[in-house]
MMTF fields as JSON, N, C-alpha, C and O atoms, coordinates in Angstrom:
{
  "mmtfVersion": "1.0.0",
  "mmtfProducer": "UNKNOWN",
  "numBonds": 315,
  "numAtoms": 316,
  "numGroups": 79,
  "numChains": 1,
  "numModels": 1,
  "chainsPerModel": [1],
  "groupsPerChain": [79],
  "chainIdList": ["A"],
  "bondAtomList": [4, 2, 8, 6, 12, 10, 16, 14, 20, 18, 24, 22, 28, 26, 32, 30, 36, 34, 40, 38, 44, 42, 48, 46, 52, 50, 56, 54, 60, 58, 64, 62, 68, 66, 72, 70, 76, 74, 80, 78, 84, 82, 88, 86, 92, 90, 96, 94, 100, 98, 104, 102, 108, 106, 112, 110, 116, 114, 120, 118, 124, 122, 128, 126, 132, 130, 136, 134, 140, 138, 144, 142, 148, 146, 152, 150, 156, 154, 160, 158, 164, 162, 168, 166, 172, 170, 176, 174, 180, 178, 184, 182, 188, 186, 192, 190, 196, 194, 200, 198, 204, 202, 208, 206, 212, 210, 216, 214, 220, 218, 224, 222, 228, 226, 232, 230, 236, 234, 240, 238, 244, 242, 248, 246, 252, 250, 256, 254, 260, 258, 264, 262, 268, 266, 272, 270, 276, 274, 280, 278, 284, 282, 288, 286, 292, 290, 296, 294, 300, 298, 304, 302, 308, 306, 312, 310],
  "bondOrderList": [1, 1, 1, 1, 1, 1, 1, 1, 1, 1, 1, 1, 1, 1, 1, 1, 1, 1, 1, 1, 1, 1, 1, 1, 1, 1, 1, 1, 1, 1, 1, 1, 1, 1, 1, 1, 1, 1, 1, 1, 1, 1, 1, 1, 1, 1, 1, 1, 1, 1, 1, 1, 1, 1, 1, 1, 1, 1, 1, 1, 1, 1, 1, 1, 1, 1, 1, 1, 1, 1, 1, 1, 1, 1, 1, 1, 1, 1],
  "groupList": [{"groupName": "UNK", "atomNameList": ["N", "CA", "C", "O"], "elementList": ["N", "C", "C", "O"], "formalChargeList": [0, 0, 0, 0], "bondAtomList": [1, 0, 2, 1, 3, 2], "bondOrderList": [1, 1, 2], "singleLetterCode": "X", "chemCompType": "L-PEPTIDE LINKING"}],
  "groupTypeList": [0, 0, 0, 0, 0, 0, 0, 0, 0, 0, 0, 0, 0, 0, 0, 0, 0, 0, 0, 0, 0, 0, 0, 0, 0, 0, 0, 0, 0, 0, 0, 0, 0, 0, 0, 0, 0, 0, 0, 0, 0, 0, 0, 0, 0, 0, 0, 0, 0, 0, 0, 0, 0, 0, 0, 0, 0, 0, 0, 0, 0, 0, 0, 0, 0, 0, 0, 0, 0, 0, 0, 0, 0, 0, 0, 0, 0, 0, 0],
  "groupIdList": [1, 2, 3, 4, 5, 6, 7, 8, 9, 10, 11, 12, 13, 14, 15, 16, 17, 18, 19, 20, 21, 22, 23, 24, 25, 26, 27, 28, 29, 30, 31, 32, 33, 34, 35, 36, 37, 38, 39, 40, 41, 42, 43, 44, 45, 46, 47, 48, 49, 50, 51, 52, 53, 54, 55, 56, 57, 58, 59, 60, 61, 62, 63, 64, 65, 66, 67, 68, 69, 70, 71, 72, 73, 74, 75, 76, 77, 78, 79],
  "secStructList": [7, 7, 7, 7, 2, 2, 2, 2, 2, 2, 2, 6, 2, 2, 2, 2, 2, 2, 2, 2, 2, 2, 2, 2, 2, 2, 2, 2, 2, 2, 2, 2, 2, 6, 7, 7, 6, 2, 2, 2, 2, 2, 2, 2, 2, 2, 2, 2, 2, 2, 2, 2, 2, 2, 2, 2, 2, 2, 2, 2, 2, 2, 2, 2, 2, 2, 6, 1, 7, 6, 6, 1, 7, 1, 1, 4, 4, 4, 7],
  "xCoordList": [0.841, 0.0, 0.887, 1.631, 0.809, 1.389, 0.888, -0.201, 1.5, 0.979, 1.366, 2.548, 0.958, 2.128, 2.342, 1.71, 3.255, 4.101, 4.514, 4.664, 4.806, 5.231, 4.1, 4.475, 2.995, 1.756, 1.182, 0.62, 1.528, 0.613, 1.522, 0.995, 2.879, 3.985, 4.382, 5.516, 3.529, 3.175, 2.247, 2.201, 1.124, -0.483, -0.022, -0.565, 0.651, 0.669, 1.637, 1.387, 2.92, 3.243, 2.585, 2.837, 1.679, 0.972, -0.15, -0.869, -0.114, -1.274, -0.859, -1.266, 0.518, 1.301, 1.857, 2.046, 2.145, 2.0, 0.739, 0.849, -0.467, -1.551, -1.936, -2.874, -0.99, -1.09, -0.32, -0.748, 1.13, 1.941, 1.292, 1.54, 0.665, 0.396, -0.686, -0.881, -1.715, -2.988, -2.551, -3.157, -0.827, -0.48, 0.477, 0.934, 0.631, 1.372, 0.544, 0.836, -0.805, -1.985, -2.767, -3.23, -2.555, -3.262, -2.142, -2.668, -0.899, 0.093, -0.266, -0.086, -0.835, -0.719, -2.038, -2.097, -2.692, -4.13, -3.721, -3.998, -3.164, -2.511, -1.308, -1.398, -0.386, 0.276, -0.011, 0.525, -1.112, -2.093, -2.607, -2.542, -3.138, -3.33, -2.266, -2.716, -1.104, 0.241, 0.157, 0.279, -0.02, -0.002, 0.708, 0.153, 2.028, 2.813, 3.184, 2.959, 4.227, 4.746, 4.091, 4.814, 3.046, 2.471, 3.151, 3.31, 3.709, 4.523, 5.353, 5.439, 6.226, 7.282, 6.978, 7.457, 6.249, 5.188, 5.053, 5.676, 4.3, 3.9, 5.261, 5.547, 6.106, 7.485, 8.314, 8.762, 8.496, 9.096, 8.215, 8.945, 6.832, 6.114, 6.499, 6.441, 6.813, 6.98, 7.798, 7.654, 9.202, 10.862, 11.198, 11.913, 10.049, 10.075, 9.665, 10.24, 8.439, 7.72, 8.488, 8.186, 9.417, 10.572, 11.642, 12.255, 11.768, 12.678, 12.017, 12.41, 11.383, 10.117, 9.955, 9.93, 9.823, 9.551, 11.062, 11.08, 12.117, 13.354, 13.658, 13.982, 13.483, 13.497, 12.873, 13.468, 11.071, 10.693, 10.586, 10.192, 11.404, 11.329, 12.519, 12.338, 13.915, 14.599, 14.532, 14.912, 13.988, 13.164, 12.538, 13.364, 11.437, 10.923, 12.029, 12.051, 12.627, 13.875, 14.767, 15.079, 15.073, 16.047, 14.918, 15.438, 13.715, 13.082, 12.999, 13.37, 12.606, 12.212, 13.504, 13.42, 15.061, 15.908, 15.98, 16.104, 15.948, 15.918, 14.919, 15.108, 14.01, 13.034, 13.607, 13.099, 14.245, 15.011, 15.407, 15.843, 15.051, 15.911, 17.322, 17.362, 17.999, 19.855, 20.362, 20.606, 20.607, 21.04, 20.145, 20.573, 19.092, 18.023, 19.196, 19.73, 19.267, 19.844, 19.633, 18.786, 20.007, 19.588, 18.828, 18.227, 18.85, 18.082, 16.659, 16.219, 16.066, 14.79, 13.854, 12.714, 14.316, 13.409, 13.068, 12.146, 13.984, 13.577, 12.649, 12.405, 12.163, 11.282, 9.822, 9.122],
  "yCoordList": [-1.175, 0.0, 1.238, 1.526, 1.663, 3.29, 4.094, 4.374, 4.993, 6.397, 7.536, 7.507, 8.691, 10.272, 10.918, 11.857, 10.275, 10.287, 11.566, 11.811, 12.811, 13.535, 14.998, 16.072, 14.858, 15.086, 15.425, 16.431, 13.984, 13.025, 14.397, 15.193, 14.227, 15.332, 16.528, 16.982, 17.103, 18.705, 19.114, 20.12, 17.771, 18.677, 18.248, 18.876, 17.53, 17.711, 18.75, 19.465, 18.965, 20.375, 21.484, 22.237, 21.929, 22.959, 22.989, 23.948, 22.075, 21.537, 22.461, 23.451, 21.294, 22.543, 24.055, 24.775, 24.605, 25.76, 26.571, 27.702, 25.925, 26.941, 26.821, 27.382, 26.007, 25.606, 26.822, 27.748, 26.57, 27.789, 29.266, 30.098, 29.666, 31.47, 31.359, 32.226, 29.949, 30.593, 30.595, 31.312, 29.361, 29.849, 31.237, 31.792, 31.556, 32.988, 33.952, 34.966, 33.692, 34.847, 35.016, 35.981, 33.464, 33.097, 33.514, 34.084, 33.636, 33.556, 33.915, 33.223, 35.19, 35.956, 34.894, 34.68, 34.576, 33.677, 32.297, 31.529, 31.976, 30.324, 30.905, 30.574, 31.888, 31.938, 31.98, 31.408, 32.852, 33.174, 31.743, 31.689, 30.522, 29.316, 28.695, 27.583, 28.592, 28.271, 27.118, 25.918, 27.571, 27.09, 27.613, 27.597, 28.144, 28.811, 28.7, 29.292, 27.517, 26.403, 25.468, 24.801, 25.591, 25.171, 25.966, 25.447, 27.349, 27.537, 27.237, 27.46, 26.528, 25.094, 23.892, 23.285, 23.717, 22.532, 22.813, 22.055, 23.865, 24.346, 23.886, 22.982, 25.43, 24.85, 23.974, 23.928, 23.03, 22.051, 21.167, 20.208, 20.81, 20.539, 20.802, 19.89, 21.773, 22.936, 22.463, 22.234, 22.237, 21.897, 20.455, 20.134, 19.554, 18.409, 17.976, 17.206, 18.72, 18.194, 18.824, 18.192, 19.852, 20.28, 19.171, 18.895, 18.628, 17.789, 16.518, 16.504, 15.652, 14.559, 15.038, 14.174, 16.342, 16.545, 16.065, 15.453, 16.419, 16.546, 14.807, 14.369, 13.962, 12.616, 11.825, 11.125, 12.232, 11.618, 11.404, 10.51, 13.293, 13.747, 12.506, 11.673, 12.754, 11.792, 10.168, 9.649, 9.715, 8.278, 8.588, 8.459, 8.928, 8.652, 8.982, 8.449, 9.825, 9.908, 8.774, 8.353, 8.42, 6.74, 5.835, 4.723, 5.696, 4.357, 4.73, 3.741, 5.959, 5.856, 5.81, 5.693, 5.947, 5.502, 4.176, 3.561, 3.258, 1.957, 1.246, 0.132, 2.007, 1.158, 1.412, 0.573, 2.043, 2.73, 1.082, 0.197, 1.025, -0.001, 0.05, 0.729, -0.326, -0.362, -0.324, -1.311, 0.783, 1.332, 2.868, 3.437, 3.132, 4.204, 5.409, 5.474, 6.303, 7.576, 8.3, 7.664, 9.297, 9.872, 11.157, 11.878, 11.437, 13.122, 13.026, 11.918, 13.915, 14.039, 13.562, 13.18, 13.569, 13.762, 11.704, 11.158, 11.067, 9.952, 8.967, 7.763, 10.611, 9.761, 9.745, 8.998],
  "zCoordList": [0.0, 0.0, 0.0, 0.938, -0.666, -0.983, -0.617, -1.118, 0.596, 0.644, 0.559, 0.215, 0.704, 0.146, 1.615, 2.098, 2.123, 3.009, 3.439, 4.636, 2.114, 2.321, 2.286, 2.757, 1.791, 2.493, 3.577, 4.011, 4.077, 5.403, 6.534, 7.311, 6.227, 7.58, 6.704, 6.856, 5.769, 5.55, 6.393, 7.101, 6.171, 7.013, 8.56, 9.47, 8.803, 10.51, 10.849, 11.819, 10.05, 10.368, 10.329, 11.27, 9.421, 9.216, 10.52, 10.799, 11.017, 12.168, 13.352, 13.961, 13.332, 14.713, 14.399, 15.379, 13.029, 12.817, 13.292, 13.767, 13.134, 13.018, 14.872, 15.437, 15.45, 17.06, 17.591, 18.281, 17.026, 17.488, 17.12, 17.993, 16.226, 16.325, 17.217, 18.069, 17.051, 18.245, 19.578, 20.375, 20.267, 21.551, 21.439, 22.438, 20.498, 20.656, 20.841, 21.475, 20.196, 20.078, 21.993, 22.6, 22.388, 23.78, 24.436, 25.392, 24.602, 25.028, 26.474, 27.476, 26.378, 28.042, 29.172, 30.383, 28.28, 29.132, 29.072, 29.993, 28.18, 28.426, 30.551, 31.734, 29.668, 31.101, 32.252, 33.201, 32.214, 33.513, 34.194, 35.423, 33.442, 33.655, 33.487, 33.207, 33.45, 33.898, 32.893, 33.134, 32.004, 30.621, 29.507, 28.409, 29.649, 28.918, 28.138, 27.083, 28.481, 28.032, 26.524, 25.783, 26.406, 24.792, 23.897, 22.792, 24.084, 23.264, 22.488, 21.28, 23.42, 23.152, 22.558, 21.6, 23.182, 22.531, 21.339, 20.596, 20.687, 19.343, 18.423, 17.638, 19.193, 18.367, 17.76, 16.615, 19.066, 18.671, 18.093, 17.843, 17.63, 16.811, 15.387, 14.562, 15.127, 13.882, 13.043, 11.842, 14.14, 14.302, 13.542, 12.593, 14.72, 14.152, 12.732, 11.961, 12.578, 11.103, 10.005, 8.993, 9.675, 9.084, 8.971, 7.939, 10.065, 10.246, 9.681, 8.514, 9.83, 8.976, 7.68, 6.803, 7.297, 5.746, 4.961, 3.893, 5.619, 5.188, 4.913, 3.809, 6.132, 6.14, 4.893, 4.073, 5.007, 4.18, 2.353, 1.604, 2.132, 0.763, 0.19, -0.698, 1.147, 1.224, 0.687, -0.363, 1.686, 2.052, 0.74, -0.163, 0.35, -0.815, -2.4, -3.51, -1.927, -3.201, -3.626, -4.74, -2.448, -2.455, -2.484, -2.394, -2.556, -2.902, -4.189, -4.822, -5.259, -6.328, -7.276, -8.499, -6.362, -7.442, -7.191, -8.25, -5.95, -5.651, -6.83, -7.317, -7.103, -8.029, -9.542, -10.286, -10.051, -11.14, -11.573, -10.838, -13.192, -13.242, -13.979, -15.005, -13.739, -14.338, -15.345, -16.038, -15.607, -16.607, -17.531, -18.536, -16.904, -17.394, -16.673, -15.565, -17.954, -17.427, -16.137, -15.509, -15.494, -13.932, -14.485, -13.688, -15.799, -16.595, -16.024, -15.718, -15.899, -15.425, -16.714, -16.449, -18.173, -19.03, -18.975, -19.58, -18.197, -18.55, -17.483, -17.399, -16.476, -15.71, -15.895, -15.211]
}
């Protein structure tokens, strides 16, 4: 089963993006409830899925030359 991998950890980054401006926007009422700290949370959310996009563009780059068969040029026009 095939899936678009690289998709799937765009929309969960964008997830925790749209997490991080609403705790930046809550910032002072998250703190007040000693709830600050989601900030971080947000972030390193952000951090990570940057980091997963990078992995999986990867990961999917080396399977689709792995599937390449031997001897087909590396030119784009021959994919």
């Amino acid at each position: 089963m095939e899936t678009d991998n690289v998709r799937v950890v765009a929309l969960g980054t964008a997830v925790w993006l749209v997490a991080l401006v609403a705790a930046l926007v809550f910032h002072g009422r998250l703190a007040a409830h000693d709830n600050g700290d989601w900030v971080w949370v947000a972030l390193a959310g952000v951090f990570l899925g940057f980091v997963g996009l990078r992995h999986v563009r990867r990961r999917q780059r080396a399977l689709r030359d792995a599937l390449r068969p031997r001897g087909t040029p590396d030119s784009p026009a021959a994919d």
